[in-house]
C-alpha positions, 0 to 999 in steps of 0.5 A: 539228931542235931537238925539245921532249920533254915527260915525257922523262924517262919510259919511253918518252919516254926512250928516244924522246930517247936514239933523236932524239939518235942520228939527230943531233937536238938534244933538250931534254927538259921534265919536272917529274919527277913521275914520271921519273927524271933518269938517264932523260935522255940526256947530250947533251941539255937538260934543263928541269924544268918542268910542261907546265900552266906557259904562261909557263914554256913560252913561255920554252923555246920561244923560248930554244931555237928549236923545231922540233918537239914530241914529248909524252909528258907524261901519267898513265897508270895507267887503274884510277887514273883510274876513281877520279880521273878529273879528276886526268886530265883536268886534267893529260893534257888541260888541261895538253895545251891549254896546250901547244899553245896554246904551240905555236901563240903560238911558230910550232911546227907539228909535234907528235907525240903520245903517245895511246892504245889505249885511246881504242878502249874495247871494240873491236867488232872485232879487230884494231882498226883506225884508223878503229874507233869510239872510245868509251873505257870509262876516264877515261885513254882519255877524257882522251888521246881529248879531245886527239886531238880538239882536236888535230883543230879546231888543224888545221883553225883553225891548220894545226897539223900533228900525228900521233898513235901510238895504243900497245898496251902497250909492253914491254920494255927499250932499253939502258940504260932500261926500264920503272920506274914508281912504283907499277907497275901494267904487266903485265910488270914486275909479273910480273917484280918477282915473280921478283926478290923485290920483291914476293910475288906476282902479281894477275890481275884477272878470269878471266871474260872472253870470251878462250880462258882467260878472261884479258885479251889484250893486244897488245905492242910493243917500246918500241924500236920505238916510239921508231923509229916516233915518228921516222918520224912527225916525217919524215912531218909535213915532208909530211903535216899529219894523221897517226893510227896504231897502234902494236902487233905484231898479235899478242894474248896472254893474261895466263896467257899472260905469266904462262908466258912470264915463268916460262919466261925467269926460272926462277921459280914467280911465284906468281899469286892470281886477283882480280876485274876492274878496271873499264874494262878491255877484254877484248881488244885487239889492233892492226892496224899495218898503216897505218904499215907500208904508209905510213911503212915502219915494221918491227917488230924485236921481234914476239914475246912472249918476245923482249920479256920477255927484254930487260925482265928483262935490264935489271931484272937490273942494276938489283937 
């Protein structure tokens, strides 16, 4: 298959397209590298710097290259960001999300995979969350990823636009040759990480006052390799199914104290901490019930505990010193 990778040159979009070039498909990566790095794409794939905003841009890639499928990565991600700029979101995860789509749709491309969100859950009423839990999101992130999954909902039902899309729980952790370097950073583990690597003085624990058995976050983590598995598994699933929506985390929950003594462990450093109050919109506890895309795609974790995640991470970030 000819597959369209929007933000390919990010994180998790990277290694999606490293793991499609893998299993024989053809990838053109779309990125305005805003915040991805070039050395992320795969060798063998295209690559198309273009904003995913620009209609008459997309319609040229889409006709020149003949697509099949897109997978959409193409986002911001930082929620506490959000809170203060919350139409910087809207306009550039769910505007330009449309724009896409309707690009999609104008070119007979009917088969999307989509990158969304746990946060779209806000503070779950019950754990682990489930597919089918209310979404009420307490950020402008979770809010903006929350307006596509429901437009993409009414392209079903209007046009037959057949879709699935991967809530995440913090994906974590390094494939290869990529891992996680965002510009700022503002992810759990790589923050902690930076701290042992001297890259900055200490660590930041936003609030020690919420309803978890140390009075920190707890955050469910998954693997970005095992991301990238389930993202394939879902584009096979869309040659039968036209509405998919899944979860994506390992079931398992750790608190921030907790990363903070796995982290220490793995890289023999103190990682000095200074407690700071809570962010706004930050749920106290998330954690996933992956239950429904392991019954239905036979999706199977590899990595399902916290140290083997880190460990990758700080791997790879020992050869980017």
């Amino acid at each position: 298959m000819r597959i369209l990778v929007t933000g390919g040159a990010g994180y998790i979009g990277g290694v999606v397209a490293h793991q499609l070039i893998n299993s024989g498909h053809q990838v053109i990566v779309y990125d305005n590298l805003s915040h991805g790095h070039p050395e992320s794409v795969p060798k063998t794939a295209r690559f198309i710097c273009g904003d995913v905003g620009d209609s008459e841009r997309l319609d040229s890639v889409f006709r020149e290259h003949a697509i099949d499928a897109v997978m959409h990565f193409a986002a911001f991600i930082e929620a506490g960001e959000s809170m203060t700029c919350p139409e910087k979101y809207f306009r550039n995860n769910s505007a330009k999300s449309l724009t896409l789509f309707e690009a999609m749709l104008r070119n007979r491309v009917h088969k999307l995979v989509f990158s969304s969100t746990a946060a779209v859950y806000g503070n779950p009423e019950s754990i682990p969350v489930r597919e089918d839990a209310p979404l009420r999101p307490t950020n402008a992130y979770g809010e903006s990823k929350l307006l596509v999954e429901q437009m993409l909902t009414w392209l079903n039902r209007a046009h037959g636009l057949r879709y699935c899309s991967l809530r995440y729980f913090n994906a974590a952790g390094a494939a290869g040759k990529l891992g996680e370097a965002h510009h700022p950073e503002t992810h759990l583990i790589p923050l902690l990480l930076e701290v042992a690597l001297g890259k900055r003085a200490e660590f930041s624990i936003f609030g020690t006052q919420y309803p978890t058995p140390d009075g920190t976050c707890v955050r469910d983590f998954v693997h970005v390799a095992d991301l990238a598995q389930a993202h394939e598994l879902a584009l096979h699933a869309l040659e039968t199914k036209d509405k998919l929506i899944f979860n994506l985390g390992n079931g398992k929950g750790f608190s921030v104290r907790e990363a903070l003594e796995v982290a220490r462990k793995i890289t023999g450093h103190p990682i000095p901490c200074r407690e700071q109050p809570a962010r706004p919109g930050d749920p106290a506890i998330l954690i996933a019930s992956s239950e429904k895309i392991c019954r239905e795609l036979n999706w199977l974790p590899r990595y399902t505990d916290l140290y083997s995640i880190v460990s990758t991470a700080w791997n790879w970030l020992q050869t980017t010193k």
